[in-house]
Backbone as CSV, one residue per row, in Angstrom:
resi,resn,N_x,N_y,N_z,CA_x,CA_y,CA_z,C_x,C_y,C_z
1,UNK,14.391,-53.168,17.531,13.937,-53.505,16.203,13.205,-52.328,15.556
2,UNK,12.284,-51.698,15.944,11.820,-50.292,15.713,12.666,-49.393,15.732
3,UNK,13.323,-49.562,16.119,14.476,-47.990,16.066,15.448,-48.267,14.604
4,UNK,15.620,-49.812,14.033,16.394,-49.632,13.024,15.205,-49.815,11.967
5,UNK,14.325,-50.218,12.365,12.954,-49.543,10.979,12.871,-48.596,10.747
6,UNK,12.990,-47.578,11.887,12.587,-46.003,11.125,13.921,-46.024,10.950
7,UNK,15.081,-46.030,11.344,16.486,-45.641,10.734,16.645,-46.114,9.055
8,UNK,15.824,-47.330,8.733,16.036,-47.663,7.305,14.900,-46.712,6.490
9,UNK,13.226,-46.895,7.248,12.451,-46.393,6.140,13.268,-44.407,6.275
10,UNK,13.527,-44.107,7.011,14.354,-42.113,6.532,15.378,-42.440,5.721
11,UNK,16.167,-43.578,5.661,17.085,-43.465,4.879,16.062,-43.648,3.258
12,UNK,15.648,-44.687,3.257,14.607,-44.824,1.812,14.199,-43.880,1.574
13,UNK,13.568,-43.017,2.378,12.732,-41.701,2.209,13.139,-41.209,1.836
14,UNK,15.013,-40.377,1.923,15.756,-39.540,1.819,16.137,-39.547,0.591
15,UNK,16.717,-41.074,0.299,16.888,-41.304,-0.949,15.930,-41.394,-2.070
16,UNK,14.765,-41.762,-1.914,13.550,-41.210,-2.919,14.156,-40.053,-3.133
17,UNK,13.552,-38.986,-2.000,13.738,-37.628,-2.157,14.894,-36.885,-2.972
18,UNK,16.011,-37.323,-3.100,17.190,-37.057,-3.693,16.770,-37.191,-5.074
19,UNK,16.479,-38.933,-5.288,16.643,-39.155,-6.484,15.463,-38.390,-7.539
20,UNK,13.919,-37.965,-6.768,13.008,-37.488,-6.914,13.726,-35.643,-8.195
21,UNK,14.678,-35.219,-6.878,15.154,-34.046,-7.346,15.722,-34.160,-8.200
22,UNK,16.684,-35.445,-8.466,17.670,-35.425,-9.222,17.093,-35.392,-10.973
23,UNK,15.908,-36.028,-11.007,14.999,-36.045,-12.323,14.568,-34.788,-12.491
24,UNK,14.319,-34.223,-11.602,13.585,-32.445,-11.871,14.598,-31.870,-12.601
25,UNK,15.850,-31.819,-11.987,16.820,-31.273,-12.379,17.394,-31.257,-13.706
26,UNK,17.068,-32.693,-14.344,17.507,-33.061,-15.520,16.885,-33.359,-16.749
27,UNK,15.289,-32.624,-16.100,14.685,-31.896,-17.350,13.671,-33.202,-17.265
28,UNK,12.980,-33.592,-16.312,11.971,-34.749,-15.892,10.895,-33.946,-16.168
29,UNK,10.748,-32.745,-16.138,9.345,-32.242,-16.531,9.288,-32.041,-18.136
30,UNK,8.621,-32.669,-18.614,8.324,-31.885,-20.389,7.563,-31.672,-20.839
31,UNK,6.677,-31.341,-19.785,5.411,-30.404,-19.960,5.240,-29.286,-20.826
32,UNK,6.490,-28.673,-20.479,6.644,-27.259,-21.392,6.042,-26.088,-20.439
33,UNK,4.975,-26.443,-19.247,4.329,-25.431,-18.862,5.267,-25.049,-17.700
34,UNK,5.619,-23.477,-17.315,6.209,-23.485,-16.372,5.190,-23.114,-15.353
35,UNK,4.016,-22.959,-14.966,3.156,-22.632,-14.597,3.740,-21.960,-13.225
36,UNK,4.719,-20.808,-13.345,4.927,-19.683,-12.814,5.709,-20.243,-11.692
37,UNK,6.583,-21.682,-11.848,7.884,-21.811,-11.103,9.414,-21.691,-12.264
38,UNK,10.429,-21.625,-11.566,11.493,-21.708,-12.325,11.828,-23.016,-13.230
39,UNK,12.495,-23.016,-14.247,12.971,-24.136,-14.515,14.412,-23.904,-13.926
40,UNK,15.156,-25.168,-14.374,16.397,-25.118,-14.626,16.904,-25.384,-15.591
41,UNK,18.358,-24.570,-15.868,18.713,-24.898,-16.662,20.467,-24.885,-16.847
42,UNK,20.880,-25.955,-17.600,22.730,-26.162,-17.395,23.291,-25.203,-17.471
43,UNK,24.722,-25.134,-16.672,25.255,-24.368,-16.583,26.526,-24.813,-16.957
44,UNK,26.521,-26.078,-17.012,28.276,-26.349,-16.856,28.147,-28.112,-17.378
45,UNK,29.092,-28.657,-16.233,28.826,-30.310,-16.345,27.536,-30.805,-15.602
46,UNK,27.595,-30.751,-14.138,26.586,-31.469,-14.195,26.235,-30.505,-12.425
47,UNK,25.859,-28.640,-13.193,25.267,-27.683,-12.307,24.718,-27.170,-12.766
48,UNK,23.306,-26.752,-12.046,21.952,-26.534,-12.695,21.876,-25.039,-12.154
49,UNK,21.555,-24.510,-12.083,20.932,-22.999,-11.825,19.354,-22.467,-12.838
50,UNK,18.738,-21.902,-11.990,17.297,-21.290,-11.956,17.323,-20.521,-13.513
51,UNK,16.618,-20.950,-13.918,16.316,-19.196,-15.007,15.047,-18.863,-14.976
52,UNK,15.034,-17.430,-15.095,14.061,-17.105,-14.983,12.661,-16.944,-15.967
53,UNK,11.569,-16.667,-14.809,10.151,-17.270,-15.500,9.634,-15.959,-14.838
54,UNK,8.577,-15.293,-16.150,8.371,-14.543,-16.289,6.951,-14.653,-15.099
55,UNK,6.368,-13.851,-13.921,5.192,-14.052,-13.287,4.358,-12.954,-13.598
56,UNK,3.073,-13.376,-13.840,1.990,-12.121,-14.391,1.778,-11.405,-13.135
57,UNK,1.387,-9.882,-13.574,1.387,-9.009,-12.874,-0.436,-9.006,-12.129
58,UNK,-0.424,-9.024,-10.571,-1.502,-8.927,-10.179,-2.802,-8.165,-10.893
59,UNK,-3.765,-8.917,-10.495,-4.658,-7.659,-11.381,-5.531,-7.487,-9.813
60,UNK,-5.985,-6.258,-9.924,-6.832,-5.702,-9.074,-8.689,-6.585,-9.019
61,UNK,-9.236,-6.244,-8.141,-10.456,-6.892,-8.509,-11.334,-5.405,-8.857
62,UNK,-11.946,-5.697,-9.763,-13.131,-4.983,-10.135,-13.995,-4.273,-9.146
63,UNK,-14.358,-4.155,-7.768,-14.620,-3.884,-6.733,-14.027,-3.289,-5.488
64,UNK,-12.568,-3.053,-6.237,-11.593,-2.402,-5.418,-11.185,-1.605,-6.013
65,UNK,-10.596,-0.135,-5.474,-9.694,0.569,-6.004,-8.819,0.970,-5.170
66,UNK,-7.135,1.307,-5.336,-6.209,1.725,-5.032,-6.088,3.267,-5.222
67,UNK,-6.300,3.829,-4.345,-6.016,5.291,-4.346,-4.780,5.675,-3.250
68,UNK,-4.026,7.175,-4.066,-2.884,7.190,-3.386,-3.110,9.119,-2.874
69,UNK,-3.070,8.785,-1.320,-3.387,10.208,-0.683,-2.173,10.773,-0.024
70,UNK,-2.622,11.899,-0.294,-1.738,12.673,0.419,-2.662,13.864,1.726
71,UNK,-1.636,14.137,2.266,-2.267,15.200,3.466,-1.364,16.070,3.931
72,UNK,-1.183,17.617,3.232,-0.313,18.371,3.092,-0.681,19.866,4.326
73,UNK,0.260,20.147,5.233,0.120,21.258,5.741,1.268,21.723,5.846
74,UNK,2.349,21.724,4.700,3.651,22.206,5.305,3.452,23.962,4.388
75,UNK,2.706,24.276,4.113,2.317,25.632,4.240,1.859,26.505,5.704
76,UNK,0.728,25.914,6.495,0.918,25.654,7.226,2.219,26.560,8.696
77,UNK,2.648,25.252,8.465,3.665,25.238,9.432,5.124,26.014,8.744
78,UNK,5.278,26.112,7.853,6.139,27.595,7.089,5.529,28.444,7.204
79,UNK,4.213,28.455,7.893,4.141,30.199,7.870,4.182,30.845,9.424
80,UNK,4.466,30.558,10.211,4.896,30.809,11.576,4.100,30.945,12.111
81,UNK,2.630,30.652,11.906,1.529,31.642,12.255,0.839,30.309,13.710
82,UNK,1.581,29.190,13.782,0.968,27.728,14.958,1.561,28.376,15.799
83,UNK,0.504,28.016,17.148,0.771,27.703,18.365,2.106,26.471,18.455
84,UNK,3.118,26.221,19.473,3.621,25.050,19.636,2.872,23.516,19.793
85,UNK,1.499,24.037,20.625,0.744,22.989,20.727,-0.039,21.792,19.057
86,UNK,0.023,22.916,18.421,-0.456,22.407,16.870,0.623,21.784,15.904
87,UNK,1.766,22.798,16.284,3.075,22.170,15.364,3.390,21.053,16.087
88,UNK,3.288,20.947,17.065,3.575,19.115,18.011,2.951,18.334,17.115
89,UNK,1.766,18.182,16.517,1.162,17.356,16.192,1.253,17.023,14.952
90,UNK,1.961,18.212,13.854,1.811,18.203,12.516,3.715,17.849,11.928
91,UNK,3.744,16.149,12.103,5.090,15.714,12.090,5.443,15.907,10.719
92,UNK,6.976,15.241,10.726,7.101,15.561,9.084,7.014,16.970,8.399
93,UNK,7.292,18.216,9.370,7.239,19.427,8.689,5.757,19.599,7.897
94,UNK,4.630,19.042,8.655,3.251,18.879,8.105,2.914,18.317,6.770
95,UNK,4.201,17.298,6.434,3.608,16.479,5.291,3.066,15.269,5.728
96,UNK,1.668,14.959,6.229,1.277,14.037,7.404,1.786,12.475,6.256
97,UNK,0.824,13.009,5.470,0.979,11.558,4.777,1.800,11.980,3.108
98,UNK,2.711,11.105,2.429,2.694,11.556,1.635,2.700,11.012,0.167
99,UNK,1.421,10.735,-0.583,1.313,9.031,-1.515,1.434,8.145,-1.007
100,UNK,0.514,8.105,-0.181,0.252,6.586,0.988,-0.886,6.132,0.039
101,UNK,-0.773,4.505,-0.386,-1.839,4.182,-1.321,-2.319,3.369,-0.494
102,UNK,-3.906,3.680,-0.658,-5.054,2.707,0.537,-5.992,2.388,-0.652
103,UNK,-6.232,0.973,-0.486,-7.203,0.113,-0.824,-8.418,0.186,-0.637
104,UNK,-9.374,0.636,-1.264,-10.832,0.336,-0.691,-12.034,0.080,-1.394
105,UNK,-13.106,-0.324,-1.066,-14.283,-0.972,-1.582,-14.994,0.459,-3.137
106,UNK,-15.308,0.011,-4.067,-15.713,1.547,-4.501,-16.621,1.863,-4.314
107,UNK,-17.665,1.010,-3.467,-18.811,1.632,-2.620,-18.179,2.034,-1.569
108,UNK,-17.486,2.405,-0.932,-17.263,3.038,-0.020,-17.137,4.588,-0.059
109,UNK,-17.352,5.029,0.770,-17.030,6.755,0.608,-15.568,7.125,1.394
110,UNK,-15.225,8.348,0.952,-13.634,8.293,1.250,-13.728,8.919,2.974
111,UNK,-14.767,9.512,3.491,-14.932,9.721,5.047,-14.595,8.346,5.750
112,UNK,-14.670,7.181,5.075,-14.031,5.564,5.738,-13.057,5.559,5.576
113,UNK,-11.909,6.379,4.933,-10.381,6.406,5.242,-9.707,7.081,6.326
114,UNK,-10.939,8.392,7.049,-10.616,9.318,7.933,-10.108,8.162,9.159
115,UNK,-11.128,6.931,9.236,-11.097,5.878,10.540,-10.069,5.300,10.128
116,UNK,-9.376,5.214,8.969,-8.580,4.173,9.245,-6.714,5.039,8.945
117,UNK,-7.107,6.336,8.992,-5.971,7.327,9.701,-5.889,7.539,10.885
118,UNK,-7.070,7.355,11.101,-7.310,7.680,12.826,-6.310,7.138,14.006
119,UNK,-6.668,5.488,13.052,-5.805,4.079,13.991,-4.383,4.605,13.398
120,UNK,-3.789,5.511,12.887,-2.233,5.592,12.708,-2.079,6.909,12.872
121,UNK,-2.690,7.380,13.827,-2.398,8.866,14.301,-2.849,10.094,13.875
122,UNK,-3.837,10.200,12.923,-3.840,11.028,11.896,-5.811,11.791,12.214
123,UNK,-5.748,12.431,13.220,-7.045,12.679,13.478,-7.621,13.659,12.692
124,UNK,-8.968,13.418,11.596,-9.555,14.462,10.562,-10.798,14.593,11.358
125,UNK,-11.179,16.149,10.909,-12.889,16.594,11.884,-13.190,16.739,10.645
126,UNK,-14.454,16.956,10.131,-15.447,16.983,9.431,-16.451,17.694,10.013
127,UNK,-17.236,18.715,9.199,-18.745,19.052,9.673,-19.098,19.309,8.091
128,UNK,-20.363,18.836,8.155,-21.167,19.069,7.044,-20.465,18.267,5.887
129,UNK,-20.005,17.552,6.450,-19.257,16.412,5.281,-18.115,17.766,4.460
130,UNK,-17.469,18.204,5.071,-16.552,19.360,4.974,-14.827,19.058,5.830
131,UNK,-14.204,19.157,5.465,-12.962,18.670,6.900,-12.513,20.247,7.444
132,UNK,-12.817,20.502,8.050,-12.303,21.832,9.139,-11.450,21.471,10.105
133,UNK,-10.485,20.086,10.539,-9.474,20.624,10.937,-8.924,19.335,10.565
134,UNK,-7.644,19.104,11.432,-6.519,17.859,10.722,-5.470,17.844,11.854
135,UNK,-5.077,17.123,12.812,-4.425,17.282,13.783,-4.294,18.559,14.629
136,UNK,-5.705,19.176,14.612,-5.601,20.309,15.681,-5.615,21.616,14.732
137,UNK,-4.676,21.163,12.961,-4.906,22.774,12.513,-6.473,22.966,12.283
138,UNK,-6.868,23.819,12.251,-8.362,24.262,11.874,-8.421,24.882,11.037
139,UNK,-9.252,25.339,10.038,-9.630,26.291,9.186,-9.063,27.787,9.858
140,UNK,-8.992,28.695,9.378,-8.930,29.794,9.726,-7.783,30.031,11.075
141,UNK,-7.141,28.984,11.367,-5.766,29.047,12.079,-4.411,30.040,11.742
142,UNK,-4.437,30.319,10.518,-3.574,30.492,10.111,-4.015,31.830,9.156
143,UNK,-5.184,32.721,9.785,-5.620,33.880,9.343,-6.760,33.769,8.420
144,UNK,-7.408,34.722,8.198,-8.840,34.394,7.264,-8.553,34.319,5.659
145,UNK,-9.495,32.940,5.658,-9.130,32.072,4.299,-8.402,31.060,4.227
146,UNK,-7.284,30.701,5.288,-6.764,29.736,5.226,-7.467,28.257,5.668
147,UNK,-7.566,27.354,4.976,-8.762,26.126,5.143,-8.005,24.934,4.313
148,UNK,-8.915,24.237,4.725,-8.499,22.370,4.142,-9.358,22.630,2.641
149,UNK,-8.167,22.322,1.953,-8.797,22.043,0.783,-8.632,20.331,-0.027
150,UNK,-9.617,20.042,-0.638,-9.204,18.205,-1.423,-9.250,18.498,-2.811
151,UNK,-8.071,18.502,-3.206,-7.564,17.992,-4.376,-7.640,16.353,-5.136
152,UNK,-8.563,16.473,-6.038,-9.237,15.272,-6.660,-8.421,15.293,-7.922
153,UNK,-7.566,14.080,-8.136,-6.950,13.969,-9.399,-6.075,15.412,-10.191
154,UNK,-5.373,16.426,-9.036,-4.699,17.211,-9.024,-5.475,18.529,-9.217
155,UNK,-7.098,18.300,-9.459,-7.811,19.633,-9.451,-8.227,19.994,-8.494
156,UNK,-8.653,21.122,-7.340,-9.166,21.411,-6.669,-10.568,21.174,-6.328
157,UNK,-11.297,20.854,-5.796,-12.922,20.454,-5.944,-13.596,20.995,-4.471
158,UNK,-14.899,21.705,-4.453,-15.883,21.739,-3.774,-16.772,21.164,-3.263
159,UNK,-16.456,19.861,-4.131,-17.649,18.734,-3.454,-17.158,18.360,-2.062
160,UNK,-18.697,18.153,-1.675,-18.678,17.110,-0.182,-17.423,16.039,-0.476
161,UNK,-17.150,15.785,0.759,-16.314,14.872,0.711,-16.885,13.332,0.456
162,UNK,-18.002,13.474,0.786,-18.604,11.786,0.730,-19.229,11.862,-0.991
163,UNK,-19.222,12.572,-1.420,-19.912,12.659,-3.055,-18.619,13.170,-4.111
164,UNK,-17.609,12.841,-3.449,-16.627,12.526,-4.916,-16.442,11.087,-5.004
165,UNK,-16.673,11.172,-6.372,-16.627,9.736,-7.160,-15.607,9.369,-7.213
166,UNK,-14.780,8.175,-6.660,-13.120,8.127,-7.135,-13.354,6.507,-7.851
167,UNK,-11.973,6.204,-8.254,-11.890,5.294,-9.091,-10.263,4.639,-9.281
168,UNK,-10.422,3.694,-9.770,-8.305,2.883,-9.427,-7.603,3.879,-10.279
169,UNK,-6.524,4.214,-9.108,-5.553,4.961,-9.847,-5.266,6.624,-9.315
170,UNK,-6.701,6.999,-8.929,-6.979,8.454,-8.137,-6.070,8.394,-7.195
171,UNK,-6.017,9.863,-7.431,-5.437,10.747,-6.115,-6.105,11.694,-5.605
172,UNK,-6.080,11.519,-4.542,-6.489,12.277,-3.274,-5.911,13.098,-2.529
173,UNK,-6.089,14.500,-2.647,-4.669,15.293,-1.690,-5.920,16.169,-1.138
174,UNK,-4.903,16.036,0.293,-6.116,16.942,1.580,-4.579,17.895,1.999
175,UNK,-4.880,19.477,1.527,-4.164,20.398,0.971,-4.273,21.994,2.188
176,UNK,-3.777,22.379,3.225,-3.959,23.450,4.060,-3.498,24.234,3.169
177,UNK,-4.610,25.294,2.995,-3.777,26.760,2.032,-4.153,27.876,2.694
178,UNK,-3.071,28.764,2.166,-3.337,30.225,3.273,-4.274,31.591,2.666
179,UNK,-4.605,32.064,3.355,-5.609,32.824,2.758,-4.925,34.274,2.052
């Protein structure tokens, strides 16, 4: 006796469910709002197909910014001047990263992106809030003058690394140049 109860109430169920769709389909909503699902709409006799509904574009929060970095040593490694042990490390013909966009707090300082290259292979040294090397290249590797330079919004800059101001949209390029 239970086994043909639930066999009747899934069949009821099913058929709700059908008939449920079958009103969606045929324009049961007249709300007007599509509140960012599809409608449908005819196609023929009696076949419906999707049209499309326009979805607003994310907005960022006010407390975040998207910055897109780069980390360039294929100067570098075109100039013949590495050990094998250094070019092992500097993949990609030393374009480590290249417009990789990272998310972060805008209280944060950008030395909190070094940790989270770290976890994807990408080891930066720092002294004096300065970066002197980048997978093993170092400053002055590659003859005197050659060093890490950061490119802030495509200009070159001297600031500490923890006292540039960035903001949504910045770019960040950490740049090996030869002397």
């Amino acid at each position: 006796m239970k086994t043909v109860f639930k066999s009747i109430l899934a069949i009821m169920l099913a058929a709700l469910m059908l008939a449920s769709f079958a009103a969606c389909n045929r324009g049961g909503n007249n709300s007007g709002d599509k509140g960012g699902t599809s409608t449908l709409a005819p196609t023929g006799s009696d076949s419906y197909t999707a049209a499309p509904v326009k979805t607003p574009a994310p907005t960022m929060r006010p407390d975040v910014s998207a910055i897109t970095y780069t980390i360039d040593a294929t100067a570098a490694v075109s100039s013949g001047r590495l050990s094998g042990e250094v070019l092992g490390k500097l993949e990609n013909n030393g374009m480590l990263l290249n417009k990789a966009k990272v998310t972060m707090l805008n209280d944060q300082k950008l030395s909190a992106t070094f940790k989270l290259f770290k976890t994807r292979g990408i080891e930066i040294e720092t002294e004096n809030d300065r970066i002197v090397s980048v997978q093993g290249l170092a400053n002055g590797d590659c003859g005197e003058g050659s060093r890490w330079v950061i490119k802030h919004n495509g200009q070159q800059t001297d600031v500490a690394v923890d006292d540039i101001a960035f903001g949504n949209g910045d770019s960040i390029e950490i740049v090996y140049i030869l002397g």
